[in-house]
Biotite code that builds the C-alpha atoms (Angstrom):
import biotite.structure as struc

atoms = struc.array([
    struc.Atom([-32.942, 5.795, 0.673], chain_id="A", res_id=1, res_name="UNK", atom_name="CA", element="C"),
    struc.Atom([-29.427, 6.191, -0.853], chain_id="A", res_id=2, res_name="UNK", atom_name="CA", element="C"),
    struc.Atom([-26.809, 7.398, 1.303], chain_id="A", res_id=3, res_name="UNK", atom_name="CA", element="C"),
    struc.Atom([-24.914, 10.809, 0.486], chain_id="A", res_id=4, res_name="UNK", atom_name="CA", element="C"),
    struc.Atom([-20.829, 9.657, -0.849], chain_id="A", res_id=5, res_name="UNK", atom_name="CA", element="C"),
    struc.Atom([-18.782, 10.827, 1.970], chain_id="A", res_id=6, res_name="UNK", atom_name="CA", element="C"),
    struc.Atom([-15.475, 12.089, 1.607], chain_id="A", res_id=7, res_name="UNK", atom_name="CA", element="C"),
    struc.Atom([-12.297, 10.622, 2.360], chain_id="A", res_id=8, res_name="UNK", atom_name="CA", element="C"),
    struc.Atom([-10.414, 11.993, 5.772], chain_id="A", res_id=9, res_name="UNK", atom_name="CA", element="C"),
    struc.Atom([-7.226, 13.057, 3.858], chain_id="A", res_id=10, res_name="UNK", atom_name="CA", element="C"),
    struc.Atom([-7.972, 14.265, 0.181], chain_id="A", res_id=11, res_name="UNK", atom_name="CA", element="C"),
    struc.Atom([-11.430, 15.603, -1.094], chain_id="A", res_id=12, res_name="UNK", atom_name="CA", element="C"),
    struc.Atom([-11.958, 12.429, -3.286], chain_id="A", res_id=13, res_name="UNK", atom_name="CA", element="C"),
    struc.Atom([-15.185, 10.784, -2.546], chain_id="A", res_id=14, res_name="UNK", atom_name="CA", element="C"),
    struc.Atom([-15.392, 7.179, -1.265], chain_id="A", res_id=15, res_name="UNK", atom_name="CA", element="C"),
    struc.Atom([-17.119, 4.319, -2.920], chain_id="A", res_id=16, res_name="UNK", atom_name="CA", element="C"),
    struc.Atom([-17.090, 1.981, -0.038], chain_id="A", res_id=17, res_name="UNK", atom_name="CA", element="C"),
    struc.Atom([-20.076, 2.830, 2.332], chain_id="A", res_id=18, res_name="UNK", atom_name="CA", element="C"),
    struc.Atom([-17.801, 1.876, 5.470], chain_id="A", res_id=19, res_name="UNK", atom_name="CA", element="C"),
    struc.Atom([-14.583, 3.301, 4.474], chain_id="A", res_id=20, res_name="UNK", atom_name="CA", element="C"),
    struc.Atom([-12.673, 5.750, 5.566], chain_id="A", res_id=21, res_name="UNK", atom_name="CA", element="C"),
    struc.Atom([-10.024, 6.574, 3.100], chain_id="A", res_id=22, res_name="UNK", atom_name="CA", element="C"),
    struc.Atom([-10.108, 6.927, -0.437], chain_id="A", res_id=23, res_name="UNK", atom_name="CA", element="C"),
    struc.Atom([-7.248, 3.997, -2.099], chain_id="A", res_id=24, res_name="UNK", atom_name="CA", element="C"),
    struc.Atom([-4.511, 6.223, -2.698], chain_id="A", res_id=25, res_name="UNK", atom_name="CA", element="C"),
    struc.Atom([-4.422, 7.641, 1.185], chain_id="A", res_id=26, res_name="UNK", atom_name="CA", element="C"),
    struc.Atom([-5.209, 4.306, 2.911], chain_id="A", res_id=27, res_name="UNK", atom_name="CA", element="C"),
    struc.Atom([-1.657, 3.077, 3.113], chain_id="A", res_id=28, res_name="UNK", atom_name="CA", element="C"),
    struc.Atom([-0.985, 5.761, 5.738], chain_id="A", res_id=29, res_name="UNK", atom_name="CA", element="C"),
    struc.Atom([-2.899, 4.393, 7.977], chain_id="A", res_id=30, res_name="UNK", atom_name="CA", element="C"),
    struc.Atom([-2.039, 0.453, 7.526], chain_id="A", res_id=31, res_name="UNK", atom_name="CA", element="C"),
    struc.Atom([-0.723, -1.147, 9.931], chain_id="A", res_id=32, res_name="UNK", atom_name="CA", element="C"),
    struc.Atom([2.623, -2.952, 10.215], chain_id="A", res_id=33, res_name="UNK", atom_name="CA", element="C"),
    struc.Atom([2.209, -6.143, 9.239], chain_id="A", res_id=34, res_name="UNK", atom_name="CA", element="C"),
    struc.Atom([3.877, -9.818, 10.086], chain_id="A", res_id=35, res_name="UNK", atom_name="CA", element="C"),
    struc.Atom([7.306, -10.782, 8.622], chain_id="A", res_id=36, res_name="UNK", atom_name="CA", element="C"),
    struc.Atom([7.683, -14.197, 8.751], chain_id="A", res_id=37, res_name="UNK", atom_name="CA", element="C"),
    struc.Atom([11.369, -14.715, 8.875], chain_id="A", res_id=38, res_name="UNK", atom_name="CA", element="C"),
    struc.Atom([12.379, -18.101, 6.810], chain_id="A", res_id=39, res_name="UNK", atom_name="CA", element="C"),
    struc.Atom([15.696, -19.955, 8.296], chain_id="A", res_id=40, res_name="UNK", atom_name="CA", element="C"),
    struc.Atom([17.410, -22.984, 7.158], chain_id="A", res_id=41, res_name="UNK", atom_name="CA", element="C"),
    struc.Atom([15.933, -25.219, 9.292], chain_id="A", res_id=42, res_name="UNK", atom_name="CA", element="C"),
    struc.Atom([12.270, -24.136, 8.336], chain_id="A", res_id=43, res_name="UNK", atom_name="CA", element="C"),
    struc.Atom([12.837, -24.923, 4.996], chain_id="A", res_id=44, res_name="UNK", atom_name="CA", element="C"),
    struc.Atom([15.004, -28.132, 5.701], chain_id="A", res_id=45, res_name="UNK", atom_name="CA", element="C"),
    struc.Atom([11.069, -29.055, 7.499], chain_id="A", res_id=46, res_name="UNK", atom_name="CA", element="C"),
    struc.Atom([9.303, -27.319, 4.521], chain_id="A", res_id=47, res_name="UNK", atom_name="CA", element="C"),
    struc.Atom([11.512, -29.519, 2.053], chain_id="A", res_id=48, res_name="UNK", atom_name="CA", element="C"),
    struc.Atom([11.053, -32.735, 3.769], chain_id="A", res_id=49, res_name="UNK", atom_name="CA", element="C"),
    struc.Atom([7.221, -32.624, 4.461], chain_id="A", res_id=50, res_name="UNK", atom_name="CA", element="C"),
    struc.Atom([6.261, -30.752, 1.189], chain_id="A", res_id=51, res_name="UNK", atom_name="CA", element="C"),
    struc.Atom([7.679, -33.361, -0.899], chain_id="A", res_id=52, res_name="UNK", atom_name="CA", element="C"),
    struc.Atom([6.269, -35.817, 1.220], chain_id="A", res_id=53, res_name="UNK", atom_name="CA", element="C"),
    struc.Atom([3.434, -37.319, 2.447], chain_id="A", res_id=54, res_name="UNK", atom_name="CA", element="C"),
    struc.Atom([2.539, -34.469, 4.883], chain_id="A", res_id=55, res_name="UNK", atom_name="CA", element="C"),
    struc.Atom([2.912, -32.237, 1.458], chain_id="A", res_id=56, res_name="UNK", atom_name="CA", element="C"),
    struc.Atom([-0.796, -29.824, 2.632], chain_id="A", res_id=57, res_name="UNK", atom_name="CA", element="C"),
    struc.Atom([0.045, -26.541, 3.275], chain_id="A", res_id=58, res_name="UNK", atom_name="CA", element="C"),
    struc.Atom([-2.422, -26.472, 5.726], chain_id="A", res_id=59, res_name="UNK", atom_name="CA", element="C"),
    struc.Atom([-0.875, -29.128, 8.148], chain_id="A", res_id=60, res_name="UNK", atom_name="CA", element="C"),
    struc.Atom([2.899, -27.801, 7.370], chain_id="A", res_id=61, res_name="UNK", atom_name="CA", element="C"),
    struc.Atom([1.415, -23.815, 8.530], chain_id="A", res_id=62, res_name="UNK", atom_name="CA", element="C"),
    struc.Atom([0.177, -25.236, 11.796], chain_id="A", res_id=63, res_name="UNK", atom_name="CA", element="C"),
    struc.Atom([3.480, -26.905, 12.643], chain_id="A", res_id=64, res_name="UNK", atom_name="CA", element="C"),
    struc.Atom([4.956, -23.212, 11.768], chain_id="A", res_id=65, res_name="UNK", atom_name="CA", element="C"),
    struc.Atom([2.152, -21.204, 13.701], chain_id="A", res_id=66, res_name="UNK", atom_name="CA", element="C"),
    struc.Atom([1.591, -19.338, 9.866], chain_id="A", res_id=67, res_name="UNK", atom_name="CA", element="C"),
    struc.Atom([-0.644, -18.909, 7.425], chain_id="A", res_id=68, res_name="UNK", atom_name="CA", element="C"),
    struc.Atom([-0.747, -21.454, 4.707], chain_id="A", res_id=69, res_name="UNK", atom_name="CA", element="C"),
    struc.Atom([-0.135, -18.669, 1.930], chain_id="A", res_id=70, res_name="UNK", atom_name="CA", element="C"),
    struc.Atom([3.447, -18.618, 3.604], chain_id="A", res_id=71, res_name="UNK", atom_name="CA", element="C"),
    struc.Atom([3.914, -22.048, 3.161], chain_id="A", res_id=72, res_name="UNK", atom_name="CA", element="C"),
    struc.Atom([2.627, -22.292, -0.989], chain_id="A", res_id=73, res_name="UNK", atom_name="CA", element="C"),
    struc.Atom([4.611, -18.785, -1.716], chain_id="A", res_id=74, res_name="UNK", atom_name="CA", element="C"),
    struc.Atom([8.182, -20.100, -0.396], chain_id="A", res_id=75, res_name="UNK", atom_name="CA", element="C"),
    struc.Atom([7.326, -23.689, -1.816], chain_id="A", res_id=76, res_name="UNK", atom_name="CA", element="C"),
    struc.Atom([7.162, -21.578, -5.075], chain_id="A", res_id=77, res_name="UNK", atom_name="CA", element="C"),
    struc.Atom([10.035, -20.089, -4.513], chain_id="A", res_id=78, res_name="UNK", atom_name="CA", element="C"),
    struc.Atom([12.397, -22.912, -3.637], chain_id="A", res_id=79, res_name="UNK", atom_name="CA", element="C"),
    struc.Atom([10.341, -24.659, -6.451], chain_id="A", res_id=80, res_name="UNK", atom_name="CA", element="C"),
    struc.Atom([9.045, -27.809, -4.419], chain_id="A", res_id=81, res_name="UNK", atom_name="CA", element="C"),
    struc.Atom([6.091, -29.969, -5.707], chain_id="A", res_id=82, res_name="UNK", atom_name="CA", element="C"),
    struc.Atom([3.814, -32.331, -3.551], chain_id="A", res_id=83, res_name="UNK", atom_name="CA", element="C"),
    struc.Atom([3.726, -34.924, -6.578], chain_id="A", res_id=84, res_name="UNK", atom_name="CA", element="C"),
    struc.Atom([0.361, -34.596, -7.590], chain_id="A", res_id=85, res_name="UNK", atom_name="CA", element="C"),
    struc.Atom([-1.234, -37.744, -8.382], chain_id="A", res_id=86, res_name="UNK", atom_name="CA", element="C"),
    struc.Atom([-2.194, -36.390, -11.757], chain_id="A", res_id=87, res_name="UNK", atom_name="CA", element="C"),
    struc.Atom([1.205, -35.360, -13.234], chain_id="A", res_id=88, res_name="UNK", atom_name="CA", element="C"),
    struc.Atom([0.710, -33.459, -16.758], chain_id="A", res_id=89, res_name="UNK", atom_name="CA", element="C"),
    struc.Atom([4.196, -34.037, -18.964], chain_id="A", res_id=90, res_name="UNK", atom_name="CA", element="C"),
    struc.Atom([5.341, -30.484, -20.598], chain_id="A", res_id=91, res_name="UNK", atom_name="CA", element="C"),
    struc.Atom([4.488, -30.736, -24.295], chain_id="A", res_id=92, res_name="UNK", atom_name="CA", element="C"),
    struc.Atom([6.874, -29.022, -26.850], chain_id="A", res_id=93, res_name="UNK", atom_name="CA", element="C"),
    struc.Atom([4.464, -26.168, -27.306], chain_id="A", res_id=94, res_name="UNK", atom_name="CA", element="C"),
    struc.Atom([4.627, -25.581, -23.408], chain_id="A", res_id=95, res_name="UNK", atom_name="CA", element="C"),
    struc.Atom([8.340, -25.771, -23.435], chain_id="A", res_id=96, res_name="UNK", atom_name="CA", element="C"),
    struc.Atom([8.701, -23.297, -26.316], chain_id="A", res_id=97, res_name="UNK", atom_name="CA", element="C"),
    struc.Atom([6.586, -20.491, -24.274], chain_id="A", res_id=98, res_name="UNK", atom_name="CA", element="C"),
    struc.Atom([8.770, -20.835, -21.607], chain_id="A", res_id=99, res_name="UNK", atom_name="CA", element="C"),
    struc.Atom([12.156, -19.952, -23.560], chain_id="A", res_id=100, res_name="UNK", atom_name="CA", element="C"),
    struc.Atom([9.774, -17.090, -25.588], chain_id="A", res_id=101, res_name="UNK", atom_name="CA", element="C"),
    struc.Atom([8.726, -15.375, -22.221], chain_id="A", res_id=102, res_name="UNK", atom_name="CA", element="C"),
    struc.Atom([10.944, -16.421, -19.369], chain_id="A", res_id=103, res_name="UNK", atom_name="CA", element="C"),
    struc.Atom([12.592, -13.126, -18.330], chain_id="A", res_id=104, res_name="UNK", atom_name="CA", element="C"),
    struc.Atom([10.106, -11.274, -20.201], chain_id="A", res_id=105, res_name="UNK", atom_name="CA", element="C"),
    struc.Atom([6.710, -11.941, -18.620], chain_id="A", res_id=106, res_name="UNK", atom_name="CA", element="C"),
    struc.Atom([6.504, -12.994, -14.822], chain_id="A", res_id=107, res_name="UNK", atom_name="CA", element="C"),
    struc.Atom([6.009, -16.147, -13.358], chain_id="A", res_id=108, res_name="UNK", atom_name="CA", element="C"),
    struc.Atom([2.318, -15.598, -12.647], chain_id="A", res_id=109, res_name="UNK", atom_name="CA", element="C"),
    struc.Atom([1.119, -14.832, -16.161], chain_id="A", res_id=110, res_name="UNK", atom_name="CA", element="C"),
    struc.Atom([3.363, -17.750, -17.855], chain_id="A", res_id=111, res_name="UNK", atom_name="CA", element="C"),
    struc.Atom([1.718, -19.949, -15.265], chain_id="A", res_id=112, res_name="UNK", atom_name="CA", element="C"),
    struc.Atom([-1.849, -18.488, -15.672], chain_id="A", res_id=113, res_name="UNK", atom_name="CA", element="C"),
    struc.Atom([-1.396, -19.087, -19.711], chain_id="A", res_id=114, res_name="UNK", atom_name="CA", element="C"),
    struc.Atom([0.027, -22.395, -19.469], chain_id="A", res_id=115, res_name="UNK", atom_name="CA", element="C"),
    struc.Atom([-2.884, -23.719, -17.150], chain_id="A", res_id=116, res_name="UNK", atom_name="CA", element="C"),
    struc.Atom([-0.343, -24.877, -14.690], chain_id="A", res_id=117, res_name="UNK", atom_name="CA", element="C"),
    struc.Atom([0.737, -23.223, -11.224], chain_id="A", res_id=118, res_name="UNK", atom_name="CA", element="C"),
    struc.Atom([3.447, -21.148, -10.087], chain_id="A", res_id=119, res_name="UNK", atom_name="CA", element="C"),
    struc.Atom([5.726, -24.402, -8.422], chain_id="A", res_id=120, res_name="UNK", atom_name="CA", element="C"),
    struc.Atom([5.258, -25.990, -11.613], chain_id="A", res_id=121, res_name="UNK", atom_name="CA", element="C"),
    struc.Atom([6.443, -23.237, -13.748], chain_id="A", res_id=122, res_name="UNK", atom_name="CA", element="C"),
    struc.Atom([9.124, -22.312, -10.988], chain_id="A", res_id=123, res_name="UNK", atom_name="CA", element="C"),
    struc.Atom([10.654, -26.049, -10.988], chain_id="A", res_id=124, res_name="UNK", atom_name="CA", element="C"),
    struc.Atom([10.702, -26.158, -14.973], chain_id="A", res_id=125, res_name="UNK", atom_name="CA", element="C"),
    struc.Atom([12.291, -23.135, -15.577], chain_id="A", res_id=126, res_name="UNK", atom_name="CA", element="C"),
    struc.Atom([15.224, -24.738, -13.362], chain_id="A", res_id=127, res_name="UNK", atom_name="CA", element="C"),
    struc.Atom([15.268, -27.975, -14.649], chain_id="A", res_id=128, res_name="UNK", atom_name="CA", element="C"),
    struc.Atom([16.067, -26.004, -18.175], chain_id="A", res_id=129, res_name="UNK", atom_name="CA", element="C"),
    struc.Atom([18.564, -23.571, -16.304], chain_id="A", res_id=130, res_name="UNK", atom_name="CA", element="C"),
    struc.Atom([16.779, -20.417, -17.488], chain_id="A", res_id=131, res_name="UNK", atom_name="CA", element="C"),
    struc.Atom([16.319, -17.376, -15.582], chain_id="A", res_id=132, res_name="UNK", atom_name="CA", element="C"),
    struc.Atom([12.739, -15.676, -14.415], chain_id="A", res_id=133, res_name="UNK", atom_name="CA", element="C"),
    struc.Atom([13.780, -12.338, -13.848], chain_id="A", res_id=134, res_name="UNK", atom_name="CA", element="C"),
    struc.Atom([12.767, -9.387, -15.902], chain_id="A", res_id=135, res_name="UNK", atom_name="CA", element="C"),
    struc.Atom([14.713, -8.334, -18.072], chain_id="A", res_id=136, res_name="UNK", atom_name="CA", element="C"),
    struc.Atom([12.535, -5.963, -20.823], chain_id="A", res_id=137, res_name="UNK", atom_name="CA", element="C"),
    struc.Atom([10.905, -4.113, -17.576], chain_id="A", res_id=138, res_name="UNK", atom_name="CA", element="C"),
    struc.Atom([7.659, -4.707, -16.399], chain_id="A", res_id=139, res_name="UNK", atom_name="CA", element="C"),
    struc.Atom([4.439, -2.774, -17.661], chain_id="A", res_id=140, res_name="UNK", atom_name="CA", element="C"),
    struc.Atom([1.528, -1.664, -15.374], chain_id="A", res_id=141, res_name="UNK", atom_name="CA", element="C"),
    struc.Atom([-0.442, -5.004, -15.321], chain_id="A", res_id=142, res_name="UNK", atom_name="CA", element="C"),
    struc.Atom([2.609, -6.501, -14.387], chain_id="A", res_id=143, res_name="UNK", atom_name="CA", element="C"),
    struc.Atom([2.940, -4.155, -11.234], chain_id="A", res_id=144, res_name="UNK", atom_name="CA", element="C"),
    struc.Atom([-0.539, -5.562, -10.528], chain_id="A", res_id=145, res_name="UNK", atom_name="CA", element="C"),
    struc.Atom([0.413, -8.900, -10.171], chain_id="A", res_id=146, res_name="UNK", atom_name="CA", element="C"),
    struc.Atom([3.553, -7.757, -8.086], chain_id="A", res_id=147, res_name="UNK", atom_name="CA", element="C"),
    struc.Atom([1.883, -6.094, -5.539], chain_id="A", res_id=148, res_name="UNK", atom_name="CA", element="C"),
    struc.Atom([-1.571, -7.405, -5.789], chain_id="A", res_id=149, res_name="UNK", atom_name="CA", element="C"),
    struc.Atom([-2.870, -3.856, -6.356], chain_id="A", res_id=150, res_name="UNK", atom_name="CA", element="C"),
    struc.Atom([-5.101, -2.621, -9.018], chain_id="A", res_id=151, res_name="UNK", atom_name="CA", element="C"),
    struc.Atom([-4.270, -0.083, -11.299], chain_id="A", res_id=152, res_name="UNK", atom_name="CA", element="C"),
    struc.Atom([-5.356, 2.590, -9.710], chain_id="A", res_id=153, res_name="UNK", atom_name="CA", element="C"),
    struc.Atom([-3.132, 2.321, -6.484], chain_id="A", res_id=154, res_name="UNK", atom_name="CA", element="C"),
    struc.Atom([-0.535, 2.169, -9.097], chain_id="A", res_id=155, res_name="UNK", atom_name="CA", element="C"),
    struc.Atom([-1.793, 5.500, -11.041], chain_id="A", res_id=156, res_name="UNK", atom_name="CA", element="C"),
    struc.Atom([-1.437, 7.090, -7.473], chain_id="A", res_id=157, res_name="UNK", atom_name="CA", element="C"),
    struc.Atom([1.571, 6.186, -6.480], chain_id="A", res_id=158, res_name="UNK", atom_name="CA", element="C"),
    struc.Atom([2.966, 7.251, -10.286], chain_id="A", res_id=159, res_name="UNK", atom_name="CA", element="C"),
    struc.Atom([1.098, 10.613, -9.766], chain_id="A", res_id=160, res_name="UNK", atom_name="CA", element="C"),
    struc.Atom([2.534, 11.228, -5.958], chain_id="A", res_id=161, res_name="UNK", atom_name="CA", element="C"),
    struc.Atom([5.879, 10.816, -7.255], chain_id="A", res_id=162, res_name="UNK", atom_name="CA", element="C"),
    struc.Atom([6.696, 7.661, -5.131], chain_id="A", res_id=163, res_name="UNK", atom_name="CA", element="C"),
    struc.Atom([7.161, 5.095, -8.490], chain_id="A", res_id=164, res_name="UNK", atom_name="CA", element="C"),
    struc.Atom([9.100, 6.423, -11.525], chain_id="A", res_id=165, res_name="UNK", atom_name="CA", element="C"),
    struc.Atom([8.632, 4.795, -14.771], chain_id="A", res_id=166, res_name="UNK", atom_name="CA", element="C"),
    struc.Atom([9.136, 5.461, -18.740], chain_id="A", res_id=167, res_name="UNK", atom_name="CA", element="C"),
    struc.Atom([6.708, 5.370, -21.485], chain_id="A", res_id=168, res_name="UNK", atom_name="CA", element="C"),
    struc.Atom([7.654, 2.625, -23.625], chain_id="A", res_id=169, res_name="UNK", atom_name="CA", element="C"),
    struc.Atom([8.036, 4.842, -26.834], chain_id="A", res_id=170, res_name="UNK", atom_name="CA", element="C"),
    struc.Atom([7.929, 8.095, -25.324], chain_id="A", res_id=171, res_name="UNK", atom_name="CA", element="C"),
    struc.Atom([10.289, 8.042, -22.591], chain_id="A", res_id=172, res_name="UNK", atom_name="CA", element="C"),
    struc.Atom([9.129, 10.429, -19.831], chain_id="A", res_id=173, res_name="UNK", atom_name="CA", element="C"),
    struc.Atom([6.563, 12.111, -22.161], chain_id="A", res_id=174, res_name="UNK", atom_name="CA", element="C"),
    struc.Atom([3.549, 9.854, -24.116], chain_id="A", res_id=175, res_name="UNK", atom_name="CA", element="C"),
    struc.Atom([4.323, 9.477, -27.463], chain_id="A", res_id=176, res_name="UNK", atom_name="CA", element="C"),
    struc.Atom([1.248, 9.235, -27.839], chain_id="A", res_id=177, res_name="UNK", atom_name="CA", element="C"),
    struc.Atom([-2.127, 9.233, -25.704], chain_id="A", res_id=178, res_name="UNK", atom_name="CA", element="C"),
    struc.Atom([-2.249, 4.767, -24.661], chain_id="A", res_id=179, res_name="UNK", atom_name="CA", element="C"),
    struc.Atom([1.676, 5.272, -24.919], chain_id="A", res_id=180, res_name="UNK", atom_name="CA", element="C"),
    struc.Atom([2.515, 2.150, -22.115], chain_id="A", res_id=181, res_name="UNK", atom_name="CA", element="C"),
    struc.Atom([4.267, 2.400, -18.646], chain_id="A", res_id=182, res_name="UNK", atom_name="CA", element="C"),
    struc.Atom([7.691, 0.772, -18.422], chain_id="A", res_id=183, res_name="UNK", atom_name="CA", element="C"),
    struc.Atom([9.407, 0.170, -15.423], chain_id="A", res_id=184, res_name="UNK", atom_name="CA", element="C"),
    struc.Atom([12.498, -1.049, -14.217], chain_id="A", res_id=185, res_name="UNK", atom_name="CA", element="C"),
    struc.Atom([14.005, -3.118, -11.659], chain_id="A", res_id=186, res_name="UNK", atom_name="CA", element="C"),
    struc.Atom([16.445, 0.061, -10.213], chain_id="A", res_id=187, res_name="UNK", atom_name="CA", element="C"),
    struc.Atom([13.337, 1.850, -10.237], chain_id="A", res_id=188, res_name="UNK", atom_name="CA", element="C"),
    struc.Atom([10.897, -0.190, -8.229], chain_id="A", res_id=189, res_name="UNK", atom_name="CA", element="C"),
    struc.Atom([14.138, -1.449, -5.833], chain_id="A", res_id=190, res_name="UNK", atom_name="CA", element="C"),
    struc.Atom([13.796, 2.546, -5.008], chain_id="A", res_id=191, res_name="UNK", atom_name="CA", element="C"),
    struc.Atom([9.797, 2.457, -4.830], chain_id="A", res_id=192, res_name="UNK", atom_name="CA", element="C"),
    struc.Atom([10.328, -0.583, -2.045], chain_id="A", res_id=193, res_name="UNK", atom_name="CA", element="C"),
    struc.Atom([13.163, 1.283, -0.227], chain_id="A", res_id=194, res_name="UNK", atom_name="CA", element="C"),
    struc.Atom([11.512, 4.579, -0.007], chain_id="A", res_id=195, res_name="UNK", atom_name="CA", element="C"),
    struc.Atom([8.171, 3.737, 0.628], chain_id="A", res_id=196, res_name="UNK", atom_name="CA", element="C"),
    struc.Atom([7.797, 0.412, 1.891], chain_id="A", res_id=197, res_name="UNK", atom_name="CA", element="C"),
    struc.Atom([4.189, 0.978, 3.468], chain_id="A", res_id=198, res_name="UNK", atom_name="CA", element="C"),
    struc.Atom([3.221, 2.014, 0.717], chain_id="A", res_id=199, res_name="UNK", atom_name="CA", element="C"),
    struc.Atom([1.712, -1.655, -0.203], chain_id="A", res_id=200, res_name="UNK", atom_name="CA", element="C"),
    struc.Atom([1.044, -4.658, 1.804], chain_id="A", res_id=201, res_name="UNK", atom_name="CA", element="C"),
    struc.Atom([3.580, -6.950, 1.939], chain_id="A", res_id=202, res_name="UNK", atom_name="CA", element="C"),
    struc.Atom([1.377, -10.117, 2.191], chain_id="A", res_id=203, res_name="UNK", atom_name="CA", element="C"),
    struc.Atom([0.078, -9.137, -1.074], chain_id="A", res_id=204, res_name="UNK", atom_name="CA", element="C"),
    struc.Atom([3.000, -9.078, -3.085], chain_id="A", res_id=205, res_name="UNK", atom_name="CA", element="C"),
    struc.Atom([3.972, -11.647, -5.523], chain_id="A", res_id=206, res_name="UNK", atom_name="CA", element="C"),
    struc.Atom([6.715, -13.514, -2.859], chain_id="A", res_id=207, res_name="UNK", atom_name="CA", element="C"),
    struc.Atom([8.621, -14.911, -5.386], chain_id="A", res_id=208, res_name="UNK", atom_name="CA", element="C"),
    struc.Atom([8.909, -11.932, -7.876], chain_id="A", res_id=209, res_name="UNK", atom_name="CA", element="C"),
    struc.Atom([9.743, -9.872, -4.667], chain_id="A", res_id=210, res_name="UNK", atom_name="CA", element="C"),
    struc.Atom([12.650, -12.002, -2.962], chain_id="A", res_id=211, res_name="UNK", atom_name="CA", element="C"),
    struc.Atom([14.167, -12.481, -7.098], chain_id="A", res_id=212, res_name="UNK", atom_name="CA", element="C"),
    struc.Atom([14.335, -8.328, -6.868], chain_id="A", res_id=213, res_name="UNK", atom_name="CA", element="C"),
    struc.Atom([15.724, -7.722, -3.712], chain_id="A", res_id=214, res_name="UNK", atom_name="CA", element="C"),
    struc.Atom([17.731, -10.546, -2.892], chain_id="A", res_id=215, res_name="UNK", atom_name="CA", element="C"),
    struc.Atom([19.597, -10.238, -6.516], chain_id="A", res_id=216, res_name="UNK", atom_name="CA", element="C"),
    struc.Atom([18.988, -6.505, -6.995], chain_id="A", res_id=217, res_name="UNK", atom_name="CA", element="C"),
    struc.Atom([21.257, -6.538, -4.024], chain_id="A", res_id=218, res_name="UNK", atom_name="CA", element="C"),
    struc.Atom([18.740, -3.902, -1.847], chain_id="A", res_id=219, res_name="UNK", atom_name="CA", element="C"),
    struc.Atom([19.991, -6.338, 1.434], chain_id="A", res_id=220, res_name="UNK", atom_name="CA", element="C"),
    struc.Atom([23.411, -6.022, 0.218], chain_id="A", res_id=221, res_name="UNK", atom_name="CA", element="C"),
    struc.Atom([22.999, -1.911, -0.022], chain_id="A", res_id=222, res_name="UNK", atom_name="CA", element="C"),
    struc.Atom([21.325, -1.886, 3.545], chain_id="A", res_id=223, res_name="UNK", atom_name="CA", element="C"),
    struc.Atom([24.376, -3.483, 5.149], chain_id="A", res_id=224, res_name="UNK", atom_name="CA", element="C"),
    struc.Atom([26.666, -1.018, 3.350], chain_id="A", res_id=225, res_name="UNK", atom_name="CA", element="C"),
    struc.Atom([24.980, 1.867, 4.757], chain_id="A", res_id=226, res_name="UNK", atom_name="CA", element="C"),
    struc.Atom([24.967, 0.392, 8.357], chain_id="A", res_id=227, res_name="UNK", atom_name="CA", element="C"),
    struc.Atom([28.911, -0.306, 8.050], chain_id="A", res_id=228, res_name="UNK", atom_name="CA", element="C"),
    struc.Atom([30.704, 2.299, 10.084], chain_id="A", res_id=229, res_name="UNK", atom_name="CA", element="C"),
    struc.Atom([32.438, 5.050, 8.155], chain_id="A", res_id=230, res_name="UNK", atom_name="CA", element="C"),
    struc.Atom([36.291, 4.447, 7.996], chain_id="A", res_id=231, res_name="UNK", atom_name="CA", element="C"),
])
């Protein structure tokens, strides 16, 4: 026999997981904090010289660390280290042109899932050529999905709660019309992450989207500002 939907234990909404709890917009209240795994210098002097080595599996380089190996590929994205694959594919014209057309339009993650190639490889090219990844058109609400490894509808709730302010691409803060898309910015989501930052989980954010916005956004910078003393 089918059992009865049960409601969530902070809204009215009913649940469509039989062993949950809380509906997906109230669950983040009750997350847990989870681990920060603080990167020095000389873990990624040892992440440089055995990634690029022959000890180059995540795997083996997370148990010298203690960490997971997700840890390990993310920040070899981000510092845009390769293993040298046995297989090398050479970047064809065609490949090369994409990247100037949607670098700094389209993150990291999509170029790389449309290319066939992965995120170091995409990462290291765009620095050979000296061309910025950050957004610069703002991002639309399947690119929040890759951000934060959400779906849309954490997104939807977070928009309707008032925690994430966007535009409507055409419309501003009004649709123009009725699939009038989402726009955000990166002064806008720097304030999401400020304000609410357990409001998503942190080991399921894009790692190298997230340290491009708040390292150059300058959110560190604006933290140590407001711990200065006042004259």
């Amino acid at each position: 026999m089918r059992r009865p939907a049960r409601g969530c234990g902070d809204c009215p909404r009913k649940l469509t997981q039989p062993y949950a709890r809380w509906c997906d917009d109230c669950r983040w209240r009750h997350r847990g904090k989870q681990p920060i795994y603080i990167w020095t210098p000389e873990k990624d002097a040892i992440l440089k010289a055995k990634y690029e080595g022959r000890d180059g599996i995540p795997a083996a380089i997370a148990a010298t660390f203690g960490w997971p190996s997700w840890v390990i590929k993310k920040r070899a994205a981000l510092l845009g280290l390769t293993a040298c694959p046995k297989n090398r594919r050479a970047w064809t014209p065609e490949e090369v042109r994409f990247l100037e057309d949607h670098a700094g339009t389209r993150l990291v993650a999509y170029i790389a899932k449309r290319l066939g190639r992965s995120i170091t490889s995409v990462v290291l090219k765009l620095k050979h050529m000296h061309i910025s990844r950050r957004i610069r058109e703002g991002y639309t609400l399947r690119d929040l999905e890759l951000c934060f490894g959400v779906d849309h509808h954490a997104i939807d709730g977070w928009i309707r709660r008032g925690l994430l302010r966007g535009r409507h691409r055409h419309g501003g803060e009004q649709r123009a019309f009725e699939r009038d898309a989402w726009q955000f910015t990166d002064e806008g989501l720097l304030g999401f992450i400020r304000e609410n930052p357990t409001a998503f989980e942190l080991r399921r954010v894009d790692q190298t989207w997230f340290m491009d916005l708040v390292l150059a956004g300058g959110l560190l910078r604006a933290a140590e500002i407001s711990k200065e003393p006042a004259a």
